[in-house]
Structures are given as structure tokens and as C-alpha cells.
Backbone as CSV, one residue per row, in Angstrom:
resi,resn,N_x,N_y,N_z,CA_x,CA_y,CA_z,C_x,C_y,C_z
1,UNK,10.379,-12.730,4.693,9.276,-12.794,3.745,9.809,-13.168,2.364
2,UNK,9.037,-13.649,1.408,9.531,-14.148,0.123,8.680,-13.802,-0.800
3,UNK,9.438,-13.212,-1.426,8.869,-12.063,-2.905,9.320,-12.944,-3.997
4,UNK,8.224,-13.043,-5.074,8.831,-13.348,-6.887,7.927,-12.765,-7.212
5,UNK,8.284,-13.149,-8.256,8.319,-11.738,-9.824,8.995,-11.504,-10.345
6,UNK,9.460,-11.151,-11.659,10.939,-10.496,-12.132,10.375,-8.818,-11.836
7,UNK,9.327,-8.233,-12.075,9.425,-6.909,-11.762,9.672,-6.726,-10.296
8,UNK,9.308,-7.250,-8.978,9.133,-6.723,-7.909,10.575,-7.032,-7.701
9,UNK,11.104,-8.469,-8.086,12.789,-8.448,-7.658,13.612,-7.897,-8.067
10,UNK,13.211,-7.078,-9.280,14.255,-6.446,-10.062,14.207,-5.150,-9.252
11,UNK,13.083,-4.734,-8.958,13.165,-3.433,-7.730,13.536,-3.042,-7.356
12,UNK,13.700,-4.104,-6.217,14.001,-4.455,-4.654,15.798,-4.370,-4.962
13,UNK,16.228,-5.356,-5.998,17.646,-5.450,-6.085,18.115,-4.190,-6.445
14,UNK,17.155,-3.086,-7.513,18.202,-2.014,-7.483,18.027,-0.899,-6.669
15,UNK,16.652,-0.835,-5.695,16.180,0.313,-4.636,16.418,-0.328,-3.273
16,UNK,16.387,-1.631,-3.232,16.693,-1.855,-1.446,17.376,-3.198,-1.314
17,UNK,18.886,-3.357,-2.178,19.272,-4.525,-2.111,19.681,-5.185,-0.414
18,UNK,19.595,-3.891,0.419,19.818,-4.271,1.720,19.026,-4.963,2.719
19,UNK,17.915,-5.275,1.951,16.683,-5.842,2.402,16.699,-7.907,1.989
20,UNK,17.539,-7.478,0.832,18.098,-9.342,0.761,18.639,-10.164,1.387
21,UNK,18.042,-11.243,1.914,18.919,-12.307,2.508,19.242,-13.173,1.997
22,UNK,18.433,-13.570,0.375,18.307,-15.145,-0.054,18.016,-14.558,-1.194
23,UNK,18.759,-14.966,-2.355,18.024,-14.980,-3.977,18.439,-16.461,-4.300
24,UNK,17.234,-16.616,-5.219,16.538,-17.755,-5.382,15.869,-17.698,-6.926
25,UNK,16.079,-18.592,-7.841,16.139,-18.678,-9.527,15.487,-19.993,-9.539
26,UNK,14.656,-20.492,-10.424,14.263,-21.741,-11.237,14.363,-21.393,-12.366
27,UNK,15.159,-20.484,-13.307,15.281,-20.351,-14.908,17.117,-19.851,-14.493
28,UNK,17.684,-19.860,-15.642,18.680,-19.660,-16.131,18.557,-18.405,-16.017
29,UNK,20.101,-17.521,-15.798,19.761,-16.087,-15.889,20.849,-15.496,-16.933
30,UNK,20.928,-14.157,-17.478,21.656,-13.740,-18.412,23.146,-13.338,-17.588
31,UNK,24.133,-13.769,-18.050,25.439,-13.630,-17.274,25.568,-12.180,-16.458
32,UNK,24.767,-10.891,-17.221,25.050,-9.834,-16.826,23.991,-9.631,-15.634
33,UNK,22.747,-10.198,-15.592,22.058,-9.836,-14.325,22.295,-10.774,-13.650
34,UNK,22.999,-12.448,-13.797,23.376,-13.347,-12.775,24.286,-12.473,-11.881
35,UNK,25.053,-11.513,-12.527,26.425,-11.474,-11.730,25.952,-9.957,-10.516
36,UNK,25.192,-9.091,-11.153,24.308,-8.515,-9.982,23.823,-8.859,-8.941
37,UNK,23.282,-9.993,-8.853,22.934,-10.583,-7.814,23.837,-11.583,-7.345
38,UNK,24.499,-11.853,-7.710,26.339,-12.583,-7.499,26.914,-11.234,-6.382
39,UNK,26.980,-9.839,-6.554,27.596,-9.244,-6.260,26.807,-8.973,-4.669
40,UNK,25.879,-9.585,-4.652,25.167,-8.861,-3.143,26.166,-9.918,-2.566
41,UNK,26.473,-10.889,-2.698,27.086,-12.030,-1.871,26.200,-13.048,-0.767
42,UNK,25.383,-12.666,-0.972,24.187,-13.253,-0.527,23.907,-14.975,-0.894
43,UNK,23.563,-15.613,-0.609,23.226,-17.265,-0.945,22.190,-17.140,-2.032
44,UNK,22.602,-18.205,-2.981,22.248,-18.063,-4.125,21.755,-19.493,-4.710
45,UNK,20.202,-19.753,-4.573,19.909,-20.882,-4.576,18.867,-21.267,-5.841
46,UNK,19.111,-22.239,-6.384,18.568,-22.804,-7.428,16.996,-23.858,-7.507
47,UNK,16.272,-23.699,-7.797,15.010,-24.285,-7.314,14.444,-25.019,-8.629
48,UNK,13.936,-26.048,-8.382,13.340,-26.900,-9.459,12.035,-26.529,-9.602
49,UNK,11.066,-26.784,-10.560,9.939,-26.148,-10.821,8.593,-26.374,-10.063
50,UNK,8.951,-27.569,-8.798,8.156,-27.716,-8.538,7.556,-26.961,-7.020
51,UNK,9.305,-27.186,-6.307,9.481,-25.812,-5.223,9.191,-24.648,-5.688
52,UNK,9.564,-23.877,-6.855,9.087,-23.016,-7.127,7.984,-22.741,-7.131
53,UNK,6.424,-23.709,-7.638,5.655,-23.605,-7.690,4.615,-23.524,-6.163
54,UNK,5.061,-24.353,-5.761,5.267,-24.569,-4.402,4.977,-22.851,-3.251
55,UNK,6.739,-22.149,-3.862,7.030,-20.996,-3.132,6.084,-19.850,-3.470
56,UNK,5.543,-20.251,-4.560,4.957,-18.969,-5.439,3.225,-19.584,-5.209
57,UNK,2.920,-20.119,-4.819,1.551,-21.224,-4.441,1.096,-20.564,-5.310
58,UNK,1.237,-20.698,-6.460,0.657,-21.252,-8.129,0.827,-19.935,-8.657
59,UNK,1.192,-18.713,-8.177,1.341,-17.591,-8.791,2.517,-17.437,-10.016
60,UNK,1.994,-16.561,-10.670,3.487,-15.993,-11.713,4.082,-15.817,-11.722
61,UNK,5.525,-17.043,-11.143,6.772,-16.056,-10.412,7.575,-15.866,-11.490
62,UNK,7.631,-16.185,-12.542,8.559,-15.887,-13.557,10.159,-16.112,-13.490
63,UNK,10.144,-17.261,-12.514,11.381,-17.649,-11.726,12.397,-17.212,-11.377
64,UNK,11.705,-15.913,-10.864,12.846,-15.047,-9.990,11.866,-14.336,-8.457
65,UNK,12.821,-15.241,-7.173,12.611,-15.076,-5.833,13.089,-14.284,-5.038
66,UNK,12.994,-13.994,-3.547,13.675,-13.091,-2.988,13.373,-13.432,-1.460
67,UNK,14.124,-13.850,-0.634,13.632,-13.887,0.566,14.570,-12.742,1.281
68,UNK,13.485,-12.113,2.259,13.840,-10.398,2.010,13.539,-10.495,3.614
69,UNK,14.131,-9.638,4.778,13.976,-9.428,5.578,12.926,-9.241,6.343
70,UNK,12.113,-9.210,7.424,10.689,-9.271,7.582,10.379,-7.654,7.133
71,UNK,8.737,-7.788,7.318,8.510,-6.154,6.727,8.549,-5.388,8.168
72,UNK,9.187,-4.137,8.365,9.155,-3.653,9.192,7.910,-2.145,9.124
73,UNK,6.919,-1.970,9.971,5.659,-1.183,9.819,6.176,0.393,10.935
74,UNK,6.049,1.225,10.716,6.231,2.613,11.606,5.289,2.450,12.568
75,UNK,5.654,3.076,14.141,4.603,3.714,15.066,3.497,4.620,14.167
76,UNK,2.155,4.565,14.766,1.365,5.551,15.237,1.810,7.094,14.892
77,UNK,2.609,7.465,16.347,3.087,8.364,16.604,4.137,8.586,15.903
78,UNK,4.955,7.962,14.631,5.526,8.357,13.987,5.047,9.443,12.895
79,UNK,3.672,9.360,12.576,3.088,10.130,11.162,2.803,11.287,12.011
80,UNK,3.292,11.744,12.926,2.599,13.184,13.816,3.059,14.237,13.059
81,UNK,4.118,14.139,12.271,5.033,15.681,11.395,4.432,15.193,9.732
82,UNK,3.569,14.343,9.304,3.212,14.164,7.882,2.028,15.126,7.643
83,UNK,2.210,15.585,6.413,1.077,16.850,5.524,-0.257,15.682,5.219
84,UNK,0.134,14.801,4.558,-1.091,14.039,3.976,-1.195,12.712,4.315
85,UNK,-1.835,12.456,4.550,-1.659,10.475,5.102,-2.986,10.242,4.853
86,UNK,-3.060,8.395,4.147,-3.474,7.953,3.900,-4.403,6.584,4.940
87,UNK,-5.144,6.933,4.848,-5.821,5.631,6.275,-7.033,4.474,5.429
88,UNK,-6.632,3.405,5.864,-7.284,2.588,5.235,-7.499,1.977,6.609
89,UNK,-9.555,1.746,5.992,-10.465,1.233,7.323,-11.142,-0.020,7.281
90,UNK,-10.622,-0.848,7.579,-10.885,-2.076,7.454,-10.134,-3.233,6.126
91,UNK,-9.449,-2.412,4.953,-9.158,-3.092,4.092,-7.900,-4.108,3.962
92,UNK,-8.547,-5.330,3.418,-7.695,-6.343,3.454,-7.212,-6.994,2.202
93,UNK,-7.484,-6.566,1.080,-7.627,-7.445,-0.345,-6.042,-7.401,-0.736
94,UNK,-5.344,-7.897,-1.345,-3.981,-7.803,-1.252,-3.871,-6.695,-2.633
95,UNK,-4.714,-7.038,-3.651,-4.273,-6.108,-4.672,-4.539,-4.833,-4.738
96,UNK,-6.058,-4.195,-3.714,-6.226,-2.706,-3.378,-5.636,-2.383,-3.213
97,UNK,-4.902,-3.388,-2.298,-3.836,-2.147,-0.840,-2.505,-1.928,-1.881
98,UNK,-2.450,-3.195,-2.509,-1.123,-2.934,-3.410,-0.820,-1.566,-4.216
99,UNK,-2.264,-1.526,-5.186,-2.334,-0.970,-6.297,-2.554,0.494,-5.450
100,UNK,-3.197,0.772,-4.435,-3.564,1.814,-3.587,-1.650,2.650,-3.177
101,UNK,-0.748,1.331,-2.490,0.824,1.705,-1.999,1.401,2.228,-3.272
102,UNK,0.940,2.194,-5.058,1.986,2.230,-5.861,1.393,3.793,-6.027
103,UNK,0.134,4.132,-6.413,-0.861,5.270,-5.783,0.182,6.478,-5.146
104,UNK,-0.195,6.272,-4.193,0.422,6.902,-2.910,1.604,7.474,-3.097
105,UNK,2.433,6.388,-2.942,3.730,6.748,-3.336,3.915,7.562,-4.655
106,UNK,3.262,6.974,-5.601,3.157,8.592,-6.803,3.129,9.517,-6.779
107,UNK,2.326,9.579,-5.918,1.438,11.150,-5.797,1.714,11.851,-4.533
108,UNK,2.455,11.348,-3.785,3.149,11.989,-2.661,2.704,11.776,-1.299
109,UNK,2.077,11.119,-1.062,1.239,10.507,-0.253,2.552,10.435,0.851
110,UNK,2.424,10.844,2.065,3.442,10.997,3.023,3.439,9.574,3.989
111,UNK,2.696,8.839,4.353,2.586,7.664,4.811,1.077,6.944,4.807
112,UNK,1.486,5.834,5.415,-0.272,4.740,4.947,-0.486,4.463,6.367
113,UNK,-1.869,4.280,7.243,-2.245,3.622,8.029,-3.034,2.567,7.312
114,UNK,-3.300,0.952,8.077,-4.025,0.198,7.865,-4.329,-0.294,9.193
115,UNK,-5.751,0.157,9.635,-6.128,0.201,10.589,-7.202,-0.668,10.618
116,UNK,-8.269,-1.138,11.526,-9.726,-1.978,11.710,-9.313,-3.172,11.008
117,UNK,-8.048,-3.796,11.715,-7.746,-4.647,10.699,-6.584,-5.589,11.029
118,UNK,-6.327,-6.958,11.437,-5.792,-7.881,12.448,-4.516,-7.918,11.937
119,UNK,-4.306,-8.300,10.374,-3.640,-9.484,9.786,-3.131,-8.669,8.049
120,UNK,-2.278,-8.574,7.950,-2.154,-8.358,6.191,-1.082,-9.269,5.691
121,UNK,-1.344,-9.280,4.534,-0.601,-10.509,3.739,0.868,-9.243,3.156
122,UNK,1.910,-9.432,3.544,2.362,-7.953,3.649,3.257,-8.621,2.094
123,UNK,3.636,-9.798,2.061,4.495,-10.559,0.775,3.351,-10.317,-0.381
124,UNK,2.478,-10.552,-0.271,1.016,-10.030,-1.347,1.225,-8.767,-1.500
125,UNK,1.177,-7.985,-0.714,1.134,-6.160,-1.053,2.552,-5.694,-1.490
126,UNK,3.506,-6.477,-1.220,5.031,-6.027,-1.864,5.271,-6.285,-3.345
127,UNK,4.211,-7.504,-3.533,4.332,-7.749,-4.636,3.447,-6.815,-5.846
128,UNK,2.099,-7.542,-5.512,1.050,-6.057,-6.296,1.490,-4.800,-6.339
129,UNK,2.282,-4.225,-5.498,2.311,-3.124,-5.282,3.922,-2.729,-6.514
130,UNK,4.105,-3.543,-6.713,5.774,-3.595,-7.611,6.694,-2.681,-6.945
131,UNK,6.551,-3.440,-5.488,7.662,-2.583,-4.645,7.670,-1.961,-3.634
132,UNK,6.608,-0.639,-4.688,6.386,0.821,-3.564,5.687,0.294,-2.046
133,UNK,5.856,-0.418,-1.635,5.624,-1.304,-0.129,6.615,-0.397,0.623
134,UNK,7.720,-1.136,0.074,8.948,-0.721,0.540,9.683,0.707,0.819
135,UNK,8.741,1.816,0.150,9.153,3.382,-0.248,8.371,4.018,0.743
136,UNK,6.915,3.908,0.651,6.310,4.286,2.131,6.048,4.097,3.319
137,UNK,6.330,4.705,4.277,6.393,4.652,5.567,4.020,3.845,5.691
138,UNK,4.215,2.996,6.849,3.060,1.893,6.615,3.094,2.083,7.761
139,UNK,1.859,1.781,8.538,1.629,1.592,10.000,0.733,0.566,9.892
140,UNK,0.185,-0.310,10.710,-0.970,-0.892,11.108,-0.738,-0.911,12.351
141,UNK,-2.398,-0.619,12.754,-3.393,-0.954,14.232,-4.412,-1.117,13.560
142,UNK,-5.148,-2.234,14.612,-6.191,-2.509,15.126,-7.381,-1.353,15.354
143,UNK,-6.977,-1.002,16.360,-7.538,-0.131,16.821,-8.160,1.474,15.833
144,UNK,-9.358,1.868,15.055,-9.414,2.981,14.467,-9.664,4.294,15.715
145,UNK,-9.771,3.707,16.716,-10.383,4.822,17.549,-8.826,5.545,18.502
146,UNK,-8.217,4.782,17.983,-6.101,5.080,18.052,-5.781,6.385,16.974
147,UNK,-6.359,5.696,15.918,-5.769,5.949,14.699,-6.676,7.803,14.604
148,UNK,-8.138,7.832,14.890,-8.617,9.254,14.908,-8.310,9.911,16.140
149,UNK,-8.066,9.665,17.539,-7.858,10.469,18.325,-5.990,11.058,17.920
150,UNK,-5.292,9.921,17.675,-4.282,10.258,17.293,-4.010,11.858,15.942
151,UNK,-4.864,11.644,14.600,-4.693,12.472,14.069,-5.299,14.003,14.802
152,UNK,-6.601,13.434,15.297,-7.306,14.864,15.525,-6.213,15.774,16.630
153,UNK,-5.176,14.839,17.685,-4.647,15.517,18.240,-3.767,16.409,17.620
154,UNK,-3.197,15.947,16.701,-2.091,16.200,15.341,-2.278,17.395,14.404
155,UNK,-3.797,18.194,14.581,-4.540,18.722,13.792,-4.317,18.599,12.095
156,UNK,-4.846,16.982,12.382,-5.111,16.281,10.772,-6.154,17.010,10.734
157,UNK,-7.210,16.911,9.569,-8.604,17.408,9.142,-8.594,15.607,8.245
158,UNK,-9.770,15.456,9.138,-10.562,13.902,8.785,-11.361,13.449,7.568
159,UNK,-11.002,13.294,6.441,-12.093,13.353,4.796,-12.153,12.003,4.447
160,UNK,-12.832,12.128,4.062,-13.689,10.839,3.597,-14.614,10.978,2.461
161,UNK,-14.749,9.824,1.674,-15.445,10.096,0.602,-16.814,9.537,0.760
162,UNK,-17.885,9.820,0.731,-19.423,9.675,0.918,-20.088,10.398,-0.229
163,UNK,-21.151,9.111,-0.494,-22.248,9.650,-1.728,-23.102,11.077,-1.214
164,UNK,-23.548,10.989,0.466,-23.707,12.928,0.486,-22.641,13.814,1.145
165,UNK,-21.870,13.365,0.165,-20.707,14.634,0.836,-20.372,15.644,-0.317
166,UNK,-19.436,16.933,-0.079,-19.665,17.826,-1.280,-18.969,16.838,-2.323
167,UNK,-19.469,17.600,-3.631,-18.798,17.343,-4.913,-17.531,17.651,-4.640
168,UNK,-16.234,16.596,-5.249,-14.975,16.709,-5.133,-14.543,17.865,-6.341
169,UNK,-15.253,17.700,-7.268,-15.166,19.373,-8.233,-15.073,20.334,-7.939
170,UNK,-16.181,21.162,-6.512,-16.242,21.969,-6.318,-15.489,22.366,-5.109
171,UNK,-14.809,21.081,-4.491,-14.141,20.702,-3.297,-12.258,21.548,-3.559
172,UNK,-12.895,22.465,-2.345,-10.922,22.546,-2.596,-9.841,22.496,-1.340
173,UNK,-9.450,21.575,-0.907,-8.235,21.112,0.057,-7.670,22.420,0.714
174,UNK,-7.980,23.397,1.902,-7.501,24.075,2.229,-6.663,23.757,3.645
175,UNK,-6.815,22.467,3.917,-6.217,22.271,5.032,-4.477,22.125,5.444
176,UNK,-4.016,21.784,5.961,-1.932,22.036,5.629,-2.084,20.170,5.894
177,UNK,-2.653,19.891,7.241,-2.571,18.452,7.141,-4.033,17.868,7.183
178,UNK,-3.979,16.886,6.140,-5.040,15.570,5.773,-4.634,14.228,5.896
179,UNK,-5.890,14.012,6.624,-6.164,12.403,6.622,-6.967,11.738,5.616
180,UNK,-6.897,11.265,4.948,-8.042,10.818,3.602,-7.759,8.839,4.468
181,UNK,-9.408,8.842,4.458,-10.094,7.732,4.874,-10.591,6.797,4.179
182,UNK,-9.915,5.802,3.423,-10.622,4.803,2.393,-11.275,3.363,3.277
183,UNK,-12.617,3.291,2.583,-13.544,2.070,3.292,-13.246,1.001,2.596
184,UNK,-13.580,-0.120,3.213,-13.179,-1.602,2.346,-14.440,-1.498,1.356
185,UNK,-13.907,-2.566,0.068,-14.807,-2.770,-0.842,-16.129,-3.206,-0.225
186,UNK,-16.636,-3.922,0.522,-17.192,-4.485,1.257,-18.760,-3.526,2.075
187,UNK,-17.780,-2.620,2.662,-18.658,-1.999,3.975,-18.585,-0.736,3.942
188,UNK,-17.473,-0.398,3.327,-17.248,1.429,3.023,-16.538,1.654,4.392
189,UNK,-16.907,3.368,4.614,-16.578,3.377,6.294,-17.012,2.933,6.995
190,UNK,-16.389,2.533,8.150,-16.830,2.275,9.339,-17.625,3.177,10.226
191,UNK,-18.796,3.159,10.747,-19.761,4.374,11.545,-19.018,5.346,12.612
192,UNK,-17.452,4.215,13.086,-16.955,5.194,13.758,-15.909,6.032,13.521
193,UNK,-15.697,5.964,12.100,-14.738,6.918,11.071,-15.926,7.695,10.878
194,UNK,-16.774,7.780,10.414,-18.191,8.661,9.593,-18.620,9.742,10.292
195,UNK,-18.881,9.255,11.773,-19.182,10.000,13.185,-17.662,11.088,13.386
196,UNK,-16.538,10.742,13.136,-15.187,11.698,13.017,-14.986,12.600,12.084
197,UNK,-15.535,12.377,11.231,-15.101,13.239,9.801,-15.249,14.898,9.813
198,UNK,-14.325,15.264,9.489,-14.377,16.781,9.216,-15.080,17.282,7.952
199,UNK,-14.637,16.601,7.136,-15.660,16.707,5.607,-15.790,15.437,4.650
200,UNK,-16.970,15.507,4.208,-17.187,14.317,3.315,-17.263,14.663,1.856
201,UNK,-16.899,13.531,1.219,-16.392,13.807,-0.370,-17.021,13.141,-1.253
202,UNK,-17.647,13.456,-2.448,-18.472,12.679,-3.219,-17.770,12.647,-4.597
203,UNK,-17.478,11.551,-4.967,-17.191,11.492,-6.622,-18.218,11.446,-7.232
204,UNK,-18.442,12.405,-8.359,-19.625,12.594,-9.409,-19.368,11.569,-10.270
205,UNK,-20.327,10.457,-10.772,-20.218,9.837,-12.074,-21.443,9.911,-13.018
206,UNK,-21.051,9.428,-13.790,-22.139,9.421,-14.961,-22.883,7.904,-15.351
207,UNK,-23.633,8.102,-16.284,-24.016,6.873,-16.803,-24.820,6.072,-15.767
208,UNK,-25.115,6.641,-14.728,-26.137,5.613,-13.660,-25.463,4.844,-12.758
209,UNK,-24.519,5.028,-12.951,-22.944,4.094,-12.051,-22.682,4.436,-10.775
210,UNK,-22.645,4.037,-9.884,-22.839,4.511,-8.791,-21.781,3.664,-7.571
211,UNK,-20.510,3.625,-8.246,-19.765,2.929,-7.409,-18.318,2.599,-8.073
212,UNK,-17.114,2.728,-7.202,-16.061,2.519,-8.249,-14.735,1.700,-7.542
213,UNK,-14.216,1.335,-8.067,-12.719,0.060,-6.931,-12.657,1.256,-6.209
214,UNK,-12.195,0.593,-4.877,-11.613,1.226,-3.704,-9.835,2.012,-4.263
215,UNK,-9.313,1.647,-4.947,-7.945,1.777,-5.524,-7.627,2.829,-6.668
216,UNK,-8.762,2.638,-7.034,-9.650,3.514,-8.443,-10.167,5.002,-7.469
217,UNK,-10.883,4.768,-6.579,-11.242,5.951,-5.988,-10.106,6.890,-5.454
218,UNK,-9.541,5.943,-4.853,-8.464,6.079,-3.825,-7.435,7.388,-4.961
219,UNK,-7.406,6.720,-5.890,-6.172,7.421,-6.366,-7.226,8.813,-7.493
220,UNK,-8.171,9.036,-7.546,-8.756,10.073,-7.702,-8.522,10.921,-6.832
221,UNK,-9.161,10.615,-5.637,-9.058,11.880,-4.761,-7.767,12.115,-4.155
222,UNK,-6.893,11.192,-4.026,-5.074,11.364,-3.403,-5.300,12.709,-4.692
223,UNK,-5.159,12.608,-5.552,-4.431,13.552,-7.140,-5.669,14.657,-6.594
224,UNK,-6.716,14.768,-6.618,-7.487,16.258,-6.146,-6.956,17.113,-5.067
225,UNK,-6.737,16.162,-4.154,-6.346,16.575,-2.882,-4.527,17.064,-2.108
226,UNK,-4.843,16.654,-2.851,-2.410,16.451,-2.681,-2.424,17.433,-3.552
227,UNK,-2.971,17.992,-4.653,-2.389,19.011,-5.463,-2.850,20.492,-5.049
């Protein structure tokens, strides 16, 4: 896969330089961070502005690349010993999921499912995400009806956030392990996450507003709930 950015490569080079196969420059670099990436020993290739533009298909790479090992995703049955996990139902947008992985990983979020859901742009989410891709344990399936028989066997407790579900104010997390269920911008949950749920969660707003980013929500209730 191939990452740019100067933040996401600068990352990667000092949290998972073992993940490099290829660094890759279209600007000049300062002798002291050339020679960092000199030191992985890795192939070290120079790109004109138009490959670059090219590699980065019109994005901000700030002419620093990374072609990085494929992304490798956990079993299922790996999250069976996690306290809190994160499940995403149907979502595909590259910058939710991003901004959702940097989230997570903050706040302690023990691993991610991305489930009801074929295909992810996983070089998009490494990037948005400035990294934290790489820090949490990630699963995807297809399959959501995997993904709830799996936790319920696990004795996850199934939450979800819904306009009639209790107030998250008055809401208090007594369970040891949670599943928190985020819906795509799009469709919300899916009827056959909704039909599973152990409890449903409502964010109170004000002002007549009645709706908020999936990423934005997401990281409200991770911080209610994780604490």
C-alpha cells in the first residue's frame, strides 16, 4: 500500500518503521531526516512532480511517500478477550473511519470491527487517520450477523445510539464488556443491528439540531462510555 503525507510518514517511520518497503521523496529533504530514512536501508526513490501527483491522485502529499507492506486486518475471533470494541455498520467514507481510528485509539478503544461492508480504501484510512490505522487491532466482515452472534457469545452487551434510546447523561456503562455500534452517515443502523441491541443511546442536543457526523458522535459516546 502507498501512504504520503509528511505527518502520516513521519509516524509510520518513527512507530512502525518495520512496515517500510519503499520511501519515496519529490522535494529535497533536510540532511538530518534524509539520513533517517537512509538508515532503514530500504530503496530510496526520487519522483518528479508529476508521478507524484499521479501517486497521490491529486491529494496533498507534501512530497513525502511510503510504500508500506499490505494492511494486515485481525480474525473475528480474535476480539473474544477485548473490554470495549468498536463496530462500524455499514461505513465506508475514508475520513469517518479515519478520524473515528484516531478516536479510538485515544480513548482506549480495544479494537475496531468494520462490518456490512465489501471493500475499504485501507491507504485512505491510514492516512486520515495520521497513522492510528496502524495501533489498533481492525477486523472486517461482511457479514453483521457474524459480527453479533459472535459478541453476544462473548458476553459483549450490544449499544447503540438511537434518537429513542435513554439519554447518554443519565446513561451509566455498567457492563465489563461493550460493543458500541456506529451507523453509516447515510442509513444509521442497520434493522438487523437495532433488532440485537441490548441498550439504545440518545445524544441530547440543543438548538433544534437533530443530527451530528458519525465521527463526531462516535467519539462522544467512546469518552462516556470507556470512562
Amino acid at each position: 500500500m502507498i501512504i504520503y503525507g509528511k505527518q502520516v510518514v513521519l509516524y509510520v517511520l518513527d512507530k512502525h518503521p518495520n512496515l517500510i518497503e519503499e520511501v519515496m521523496f519529490s522535494k529535497e529533504l533536510e540532511p538530518k531526516l534524509f539520513k533517517r530514512f537512509a538508515n532503514l536501508n530500504k530503496k530510496i526513490i526520487k519522483l518528479d512532480n508529476k508521478k507524484a501527483q499521479s501517486l497521490a491522485k491529486g491529494g496533498n502529499h507534501q512530497g513525502f511517500f511510503l510504500k508500506l507492506k499490505e494492511f494486515e486486518t485481525i480474525n473475528l475471533k480474535e476480539i473474544k478477550n477485548s473490554n470495549f470494541i468498536l463496530v462500524l455498520d455499514g461505513l465506508t467514507d475514508v475520513g469517518n473511519i479515519g478520524a473515528i481510528c484516531r478516536t479510538a485509539y485515544s480513548l482506549g478503544v480495544d479494537a475496531i470491527i468494520a462490518s456490512n461492508v465489501k471493500q475499504l480504501n485501507y491507504e485512505g484510512i491510514a492516512r486520515t487517520s495520521s497513522g492510528a490505522l496502524f495501533d489498533i487491532p481492525f477486523c472486517q466482515t461482511q457479514n453483521i450477523l457474524d459480527v453479533l452472534n459472535e459478541l453476544k457469545q462473548n458476553n459483549f452487551t450490544l449499544m447503540g445510539a438511537s434518537m429513542d434510546g435513554e439519554s447518554l447523561k443519565e446513561f451509566k456503562n455498567e457492563s465489563e464488556k461493550t460493543a458500541l455500534f456506529l451507523g453509516s452517515e447515510g442509513f444509521g443502523l442497520s434493522n438487523k443491528v437495532v433488532k440485537k441491541l441490548d441498550k439504545k443511546i440518545s445524544i441530547e442536543m440543543s438548538n433544534g439540531f437533530d443530527s451530528l457526523n458519525v465521527s463526531v458522535a462516535g467519539g462522544i459516546l467512546i469518552y462516556n462510555l470507556i470512562k
